[in-house]
Every structure is written in structure tokens, then in C-alpha cells.
Residue frames relative to the residue before (quaternion, step in Angstrom):
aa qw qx qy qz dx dy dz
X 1.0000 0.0000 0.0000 0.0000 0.00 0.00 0.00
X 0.5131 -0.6711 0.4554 0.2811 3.42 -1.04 0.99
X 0.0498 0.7008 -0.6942 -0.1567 3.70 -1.31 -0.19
X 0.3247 -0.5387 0.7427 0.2295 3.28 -1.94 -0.03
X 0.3448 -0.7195 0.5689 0.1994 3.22 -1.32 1.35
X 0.8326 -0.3180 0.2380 0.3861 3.46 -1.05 -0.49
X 0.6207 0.5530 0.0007 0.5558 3.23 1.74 -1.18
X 0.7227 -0.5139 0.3574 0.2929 3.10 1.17 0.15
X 0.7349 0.4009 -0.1866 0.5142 3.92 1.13 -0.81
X 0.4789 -0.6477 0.5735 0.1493 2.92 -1.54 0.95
X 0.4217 -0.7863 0.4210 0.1635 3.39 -0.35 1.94
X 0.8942 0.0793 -0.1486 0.4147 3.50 -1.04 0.99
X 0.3887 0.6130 -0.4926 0.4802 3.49 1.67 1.01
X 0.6056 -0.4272 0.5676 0.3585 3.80 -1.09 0.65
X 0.0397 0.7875 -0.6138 -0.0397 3.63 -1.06 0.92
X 0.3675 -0.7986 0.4652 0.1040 3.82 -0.66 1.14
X 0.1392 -0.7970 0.5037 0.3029 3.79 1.15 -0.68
X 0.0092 -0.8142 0.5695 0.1130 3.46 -0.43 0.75
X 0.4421 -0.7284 0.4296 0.2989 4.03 -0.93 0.21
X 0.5419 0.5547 -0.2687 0.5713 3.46 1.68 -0.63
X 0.4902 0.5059 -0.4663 0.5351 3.61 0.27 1.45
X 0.0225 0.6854 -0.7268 -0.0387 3.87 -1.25 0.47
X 0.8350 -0.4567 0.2747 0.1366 2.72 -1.91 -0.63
X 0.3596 -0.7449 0.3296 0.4551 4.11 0.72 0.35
X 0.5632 -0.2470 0.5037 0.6067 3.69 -1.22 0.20
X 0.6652 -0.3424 0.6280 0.2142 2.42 -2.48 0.13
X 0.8265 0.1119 0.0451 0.5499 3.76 -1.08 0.17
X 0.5705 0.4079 -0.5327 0.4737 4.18 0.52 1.04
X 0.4069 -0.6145 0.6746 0.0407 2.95 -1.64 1.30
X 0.4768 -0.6106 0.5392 0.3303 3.36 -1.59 0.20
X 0.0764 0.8123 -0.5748 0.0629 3.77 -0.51 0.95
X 0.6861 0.3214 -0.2185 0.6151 4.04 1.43 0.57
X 0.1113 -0.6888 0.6991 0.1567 3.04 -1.28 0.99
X 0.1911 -0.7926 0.5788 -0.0127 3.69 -0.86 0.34
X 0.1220 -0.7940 0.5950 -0.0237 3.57 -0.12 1.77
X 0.0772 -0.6062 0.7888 0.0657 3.62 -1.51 1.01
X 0.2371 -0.5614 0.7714 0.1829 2.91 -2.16 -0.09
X 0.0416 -0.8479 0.5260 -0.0521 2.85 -1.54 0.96
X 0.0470 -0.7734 0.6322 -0.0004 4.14 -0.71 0.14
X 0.2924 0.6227 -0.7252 0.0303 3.30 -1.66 0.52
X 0.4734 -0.3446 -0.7850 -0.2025 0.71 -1.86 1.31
X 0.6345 -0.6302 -0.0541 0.4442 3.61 -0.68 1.00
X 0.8182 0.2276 -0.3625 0.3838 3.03 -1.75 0.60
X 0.2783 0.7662 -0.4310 0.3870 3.75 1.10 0.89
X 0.0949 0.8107 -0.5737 -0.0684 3.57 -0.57 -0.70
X 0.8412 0.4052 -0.2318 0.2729 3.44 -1.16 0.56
X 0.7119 0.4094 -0.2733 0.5009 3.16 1.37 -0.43
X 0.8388 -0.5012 0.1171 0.1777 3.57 -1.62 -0.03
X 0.3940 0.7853 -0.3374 0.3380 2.86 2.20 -0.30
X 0.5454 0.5817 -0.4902 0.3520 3.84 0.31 -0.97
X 0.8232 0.3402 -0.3036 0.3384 2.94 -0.05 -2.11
X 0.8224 0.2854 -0.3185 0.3752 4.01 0.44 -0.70
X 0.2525 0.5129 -0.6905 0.4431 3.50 1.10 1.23
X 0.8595 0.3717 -0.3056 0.1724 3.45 0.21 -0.51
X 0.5468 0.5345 -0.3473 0.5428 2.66 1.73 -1.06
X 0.6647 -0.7228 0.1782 0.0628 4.01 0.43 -0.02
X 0.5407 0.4682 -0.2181 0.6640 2.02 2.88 1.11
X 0.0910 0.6735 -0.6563 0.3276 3.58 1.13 1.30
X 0.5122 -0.6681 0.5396 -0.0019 2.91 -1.83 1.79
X 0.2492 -0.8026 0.4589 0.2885 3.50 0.30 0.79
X 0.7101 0.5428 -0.2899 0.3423 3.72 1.13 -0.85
X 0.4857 0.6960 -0.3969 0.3495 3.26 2.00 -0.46
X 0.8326 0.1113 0.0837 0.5361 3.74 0.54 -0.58
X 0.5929 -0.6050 0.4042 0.3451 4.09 -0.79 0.87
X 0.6673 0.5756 -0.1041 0.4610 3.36 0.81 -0.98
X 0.5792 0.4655 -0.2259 0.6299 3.82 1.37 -0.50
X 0.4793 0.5453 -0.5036 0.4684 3.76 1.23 -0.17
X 0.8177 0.4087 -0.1999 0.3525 3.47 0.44 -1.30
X 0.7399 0.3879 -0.2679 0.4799 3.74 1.05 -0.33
X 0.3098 0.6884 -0.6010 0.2626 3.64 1.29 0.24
X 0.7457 0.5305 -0.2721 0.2975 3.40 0.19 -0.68
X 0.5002 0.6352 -0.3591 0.4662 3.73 1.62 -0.57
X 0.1920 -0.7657 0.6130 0.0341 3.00 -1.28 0.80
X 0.3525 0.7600 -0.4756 0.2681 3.23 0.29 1.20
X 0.0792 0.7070 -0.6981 0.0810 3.63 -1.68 0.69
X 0.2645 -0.7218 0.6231 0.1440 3.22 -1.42 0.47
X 0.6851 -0.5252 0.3509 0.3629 3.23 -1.09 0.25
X 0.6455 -0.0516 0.1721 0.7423 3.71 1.12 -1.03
X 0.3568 -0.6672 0.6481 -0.0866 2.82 -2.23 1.54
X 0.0766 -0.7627 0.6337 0.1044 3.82 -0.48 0.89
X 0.2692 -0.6932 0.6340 0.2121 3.61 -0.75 0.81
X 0.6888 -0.4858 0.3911 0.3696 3.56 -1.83 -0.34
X 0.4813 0.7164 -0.2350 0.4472 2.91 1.82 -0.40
X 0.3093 -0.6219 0.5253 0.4915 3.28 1.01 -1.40
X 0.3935 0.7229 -0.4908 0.2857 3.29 0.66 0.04
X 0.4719 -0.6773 0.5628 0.0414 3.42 -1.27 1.26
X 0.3750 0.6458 -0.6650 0.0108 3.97 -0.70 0.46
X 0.3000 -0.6684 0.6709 0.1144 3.37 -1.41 0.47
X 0.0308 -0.6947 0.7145 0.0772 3.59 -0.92 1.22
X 0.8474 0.1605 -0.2197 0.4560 3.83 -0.03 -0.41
X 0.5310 -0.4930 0.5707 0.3864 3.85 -1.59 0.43
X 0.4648 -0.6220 0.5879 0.2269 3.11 -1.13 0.82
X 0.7211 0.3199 -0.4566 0.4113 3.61 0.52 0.39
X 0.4928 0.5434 -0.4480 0.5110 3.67 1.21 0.79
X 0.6044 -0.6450 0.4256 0.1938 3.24 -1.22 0.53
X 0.0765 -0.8612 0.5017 0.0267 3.88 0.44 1.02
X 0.3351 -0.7554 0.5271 0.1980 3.29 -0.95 1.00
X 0.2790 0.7179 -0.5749 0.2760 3.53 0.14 1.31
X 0.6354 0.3466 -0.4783 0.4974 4.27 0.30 0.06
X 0.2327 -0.6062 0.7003 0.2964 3.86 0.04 -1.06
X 0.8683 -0.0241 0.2106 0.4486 3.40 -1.70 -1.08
X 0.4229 0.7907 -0.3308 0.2942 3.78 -0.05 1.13
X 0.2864 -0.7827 0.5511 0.0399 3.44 -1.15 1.01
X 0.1096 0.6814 -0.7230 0.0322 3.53 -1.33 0.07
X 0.8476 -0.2508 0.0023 0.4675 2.95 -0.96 1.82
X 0.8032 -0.3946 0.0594 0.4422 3.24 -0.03 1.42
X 0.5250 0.5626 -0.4327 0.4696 4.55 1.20 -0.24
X 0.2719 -0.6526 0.6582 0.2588 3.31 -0.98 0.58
X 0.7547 0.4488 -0.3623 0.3127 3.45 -1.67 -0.76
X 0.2146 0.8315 -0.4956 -0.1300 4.00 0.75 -0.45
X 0.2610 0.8148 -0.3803 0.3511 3.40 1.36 0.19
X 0.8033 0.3837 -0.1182 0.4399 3.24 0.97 -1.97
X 0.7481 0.3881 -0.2348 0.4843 3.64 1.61 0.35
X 0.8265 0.3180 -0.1638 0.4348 3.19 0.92 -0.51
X 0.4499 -0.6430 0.5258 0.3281 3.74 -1.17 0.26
X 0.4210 -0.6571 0.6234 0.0481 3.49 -1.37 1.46
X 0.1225 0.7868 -0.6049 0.0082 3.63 -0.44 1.05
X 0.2887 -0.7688 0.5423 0.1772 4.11 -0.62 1.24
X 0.0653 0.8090 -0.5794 -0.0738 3.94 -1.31 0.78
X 0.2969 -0.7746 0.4708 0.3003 2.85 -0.14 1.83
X 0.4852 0.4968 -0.6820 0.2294 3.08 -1.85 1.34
X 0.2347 -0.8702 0.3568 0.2459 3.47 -1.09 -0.15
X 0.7582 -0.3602 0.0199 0.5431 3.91 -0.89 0.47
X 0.8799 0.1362 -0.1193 0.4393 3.54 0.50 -0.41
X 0.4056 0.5313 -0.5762 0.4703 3.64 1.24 1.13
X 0.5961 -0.5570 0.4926 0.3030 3.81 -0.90 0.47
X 0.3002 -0.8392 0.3998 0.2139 3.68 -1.10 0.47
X 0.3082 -0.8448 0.1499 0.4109 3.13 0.04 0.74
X 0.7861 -0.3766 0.2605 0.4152 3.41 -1.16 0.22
X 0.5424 0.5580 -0.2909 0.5567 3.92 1.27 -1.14
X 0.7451 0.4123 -0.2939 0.4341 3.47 0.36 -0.63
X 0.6458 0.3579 -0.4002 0.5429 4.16 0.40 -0.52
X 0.5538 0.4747 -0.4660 0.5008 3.98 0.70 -0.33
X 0.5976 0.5800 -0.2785 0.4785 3.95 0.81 -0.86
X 0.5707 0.5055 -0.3857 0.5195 3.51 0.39 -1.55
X 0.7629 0.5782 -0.2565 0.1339 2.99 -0.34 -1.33
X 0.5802 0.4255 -0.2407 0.6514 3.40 0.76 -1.68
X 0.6402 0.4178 -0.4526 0.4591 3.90 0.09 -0.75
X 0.8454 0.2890 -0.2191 0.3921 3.60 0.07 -0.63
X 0.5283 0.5047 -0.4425 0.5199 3.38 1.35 0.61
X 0.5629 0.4333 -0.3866 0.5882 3.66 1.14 -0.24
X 0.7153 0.1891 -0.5489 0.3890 3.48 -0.04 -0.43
X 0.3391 0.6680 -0.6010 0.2787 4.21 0.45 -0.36
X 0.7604 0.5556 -0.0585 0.3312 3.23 0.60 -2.10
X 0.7296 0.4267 -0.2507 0.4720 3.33 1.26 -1.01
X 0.8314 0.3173 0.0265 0.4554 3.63 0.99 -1.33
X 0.0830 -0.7281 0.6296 0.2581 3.93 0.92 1.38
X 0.5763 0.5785 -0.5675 0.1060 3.83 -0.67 -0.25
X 0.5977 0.6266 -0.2791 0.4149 3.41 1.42 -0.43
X 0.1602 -0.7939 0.5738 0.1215 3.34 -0.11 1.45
X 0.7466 -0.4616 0.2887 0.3823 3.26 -2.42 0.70
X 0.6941 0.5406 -0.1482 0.4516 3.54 1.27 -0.35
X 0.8195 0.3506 -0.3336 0.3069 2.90 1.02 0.01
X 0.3408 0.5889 -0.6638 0.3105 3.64 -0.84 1.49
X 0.0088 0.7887 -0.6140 -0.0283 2.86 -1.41 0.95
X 0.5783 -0.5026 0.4895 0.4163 3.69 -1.48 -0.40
X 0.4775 -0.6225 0.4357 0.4412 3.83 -1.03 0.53
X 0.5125 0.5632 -0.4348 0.4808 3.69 1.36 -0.42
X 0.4794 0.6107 -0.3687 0.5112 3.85 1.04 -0.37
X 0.8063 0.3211 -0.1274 0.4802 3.78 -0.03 -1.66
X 0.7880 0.2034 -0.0541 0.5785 3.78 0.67 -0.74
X 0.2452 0.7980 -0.5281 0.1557 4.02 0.53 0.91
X 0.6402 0.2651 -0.4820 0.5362 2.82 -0.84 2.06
X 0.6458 0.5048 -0.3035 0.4858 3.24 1.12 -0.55
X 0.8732 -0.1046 0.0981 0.4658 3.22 1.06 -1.51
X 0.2429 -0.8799 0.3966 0.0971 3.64 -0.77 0.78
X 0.3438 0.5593 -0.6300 0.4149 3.43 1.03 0.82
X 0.6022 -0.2159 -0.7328 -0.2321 0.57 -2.36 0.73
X 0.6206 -0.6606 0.3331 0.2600 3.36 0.68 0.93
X 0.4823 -0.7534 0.2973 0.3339 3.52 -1.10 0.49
X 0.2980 0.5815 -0.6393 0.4053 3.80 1.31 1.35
X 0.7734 0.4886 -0.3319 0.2304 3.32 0.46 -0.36
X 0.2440 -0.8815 0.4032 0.0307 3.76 0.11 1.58
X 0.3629 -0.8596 0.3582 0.0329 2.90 -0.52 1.69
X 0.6283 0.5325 -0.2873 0.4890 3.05 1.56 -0.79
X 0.6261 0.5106 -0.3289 0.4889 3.40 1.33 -0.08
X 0.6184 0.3141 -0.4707 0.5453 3.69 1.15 0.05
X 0.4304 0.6132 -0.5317 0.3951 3.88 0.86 -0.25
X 0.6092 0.6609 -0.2693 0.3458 3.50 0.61 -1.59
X 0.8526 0.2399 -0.1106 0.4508 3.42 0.57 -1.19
X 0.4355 0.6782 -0.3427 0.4827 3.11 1.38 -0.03
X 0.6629 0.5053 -0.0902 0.5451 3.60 1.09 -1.51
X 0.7185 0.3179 -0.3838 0.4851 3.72 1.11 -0.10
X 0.5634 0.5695 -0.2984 0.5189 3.34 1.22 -0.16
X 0.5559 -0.4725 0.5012 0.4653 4.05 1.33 0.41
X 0.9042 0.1220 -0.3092 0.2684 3.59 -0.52 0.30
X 0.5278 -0.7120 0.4628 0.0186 3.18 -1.50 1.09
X 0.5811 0.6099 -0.3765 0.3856 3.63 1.51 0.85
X 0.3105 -0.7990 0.3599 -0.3684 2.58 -1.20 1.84
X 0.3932 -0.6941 0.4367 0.4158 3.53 -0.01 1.25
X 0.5584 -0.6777 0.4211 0.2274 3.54 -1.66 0.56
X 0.6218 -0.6101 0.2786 0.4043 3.56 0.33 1.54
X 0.8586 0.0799 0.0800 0.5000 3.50 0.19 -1.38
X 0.0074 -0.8773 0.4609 0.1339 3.77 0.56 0.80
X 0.5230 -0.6223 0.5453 0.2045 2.95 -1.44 2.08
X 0.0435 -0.7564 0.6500 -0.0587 3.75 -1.06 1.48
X 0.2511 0.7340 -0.4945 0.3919 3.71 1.52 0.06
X 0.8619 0.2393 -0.0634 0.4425 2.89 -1.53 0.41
X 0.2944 0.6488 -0.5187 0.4726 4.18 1.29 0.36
X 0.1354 0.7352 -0.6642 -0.0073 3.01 -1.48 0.86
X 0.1813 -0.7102 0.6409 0.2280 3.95 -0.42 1.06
């Protein structure tokens, strides 16, 4: 069983430091979790580029496509591989640049509250099975670690930023991370009808 230490890290998970991460407001809590999907180059899988796109040393010369995102400054808090594999580049009590421009139920910025978790795959490749068994334990520690996180509250980045973005795309079956979530004691759950009112890109 996973845990979250004091600091923010998931104990005995692989940990990458990333630099593309600051500091939360003052006096915010974590009350969103916020799943992307990801590949590089796209629709790839398996190789080394994700983790040091984030961690902030992807070779632009390694691949056409790395020309244009050298400049992106982006990390989540925790990576799920196809494997199921677990890495963690930022503490969940830092502030990971992984939504951009974004809302959730009417707050902008969702950055300054919630944790950004990446699964390599993309909108219309299937996830694999290793990974919703992952998600989980990852999202049962943060349940455990952070009471602000209501049964409701996770979304997709196509949720927080629609139009902008559409991971995790519609391979990616929620009712099947609900499922395992729900044998594991808990009852949290993307929000039936996400509230996109009041978005602004």
C-alpha cells in the first residue's frame, strides 16, 4: 500500500526531481487531482523522452518534434508508465506546472490546488491494465494523505482546460479506475457532469 510522507512524496516510488515546479499560495490545500496523458515523441511509448521532458533535459536534436517543445515548461507531480510503473518528479505540496490556463467548478489557476498526475498513453490508444491498478494505490495515498479531497473531486485536463485540451482522451475508462478505486474502500470519482461555466482560456 502506498503512503505520502510528510514532504509530500510517495514512499518507495522512484523520484526524478523536476525544476518546472514552485511554491503554492499561501494558506491553499490540495482539493483536485487532475489526470493527463501523454507520449513522446507523440504516440510512442516506452522510451526516455517523457521523463526528461520533464525533469528538464529532453534533447531537442533527439527527435523533430523536441525542436518545438524545448521551450515548455512542464511537470507533473507523478508519472504512471505502461508498465505501471510509479515516478514522482514534484512533492505534492509544491506547485507543478502540469494544467496551464484552467478552471474547475468556477476557480481558475487549478495548478495552485491540485496534484497533476501524467499516463503515458494517448486519447485513442487503450490504457493499460498495470496502470488503473497504479492510478489507484497513487490516488488512495493521496485520499489518505490530504482530507480536502472530496469523493468528487478528479478530473481530466480536457475537463479543467476544454478546448484547449483533451486528455486523457476517451480510451481512457473511468469507470474502470472508479472500479478499483471502490474495492480499495473509496468512492472518488470524476464529477458526472463537469462544471466548465465560468472557463476562461
Amino acid at each position: 500500500m502506498l503512503s505520502v510522507d510528510p514532504d509530500g512524496w510517495l514512499r518507495g516510488i522512484r523520484r526524478r526531481p523536476s525544476p518546472h515546479a514552485d511554491e503554492r499560495p499561501a494558506g491553499s490545500r490540495i482539493e483536485l487531482v487532475v489526470l493527463h496523458g501523454v507520449s513522446l515523441p507523440p504516440g510512442e511509448f516506452g522510451g526516455p523522452w517523457v521523463e526528461a521532458f520533464f525533469a528538464g533535459d529532453i534533447d531537442p536534436h533527439a527527435h523533430p518534434f523536441f525542436e518545438e517543445i524545448r521551450d515548455l515548461r512542464v511537470a507533473p507531480h507523478i508519472l504512471v508508465r505502461r508498465t505501471g510503473e510509479i515516478i514522482q518528479f514534484v512533492s505534492c505540496l509544491r506547485r507543478a506546472w502540469h494544467a496551464g490556463r484552467s478552471s474547475w467548478r468556477g476557480r481558475v489557476e487549478c495548478n495552485d490546488y491540485s496534484v497533476g498526475i501524467e499516463l503515458e498513453g494517448t486519447d485513442d490508444t487503450p490504457y493499460e491494465e498495470a496502470q488503473y491498478d497504479a492510478l489507484a494505490r497513487v490516488l488512495s495515498a493521496l485520499l489518505e494523505a490530504y482530507p480536502a479531497l472530496g469523493e468528487d473531486a478528479l478530473a481530466g485536463h480536457s475537463d479543467v482546460a476544454p478546448g484547449r485540451k483533451t486528455d486523457p482522451g476517451p480510451a481512457f475508462a473511468w469507470e474502470r479506475l472508479s472500479g478499483r478505486l471502490a474495492l480499495a474502500g473509496y468512492n472518488f470519482r470524476r464529477r458526472s457532469t463537469p462544471e466548465r461555466e465560468g472557463f476562461r482560456a
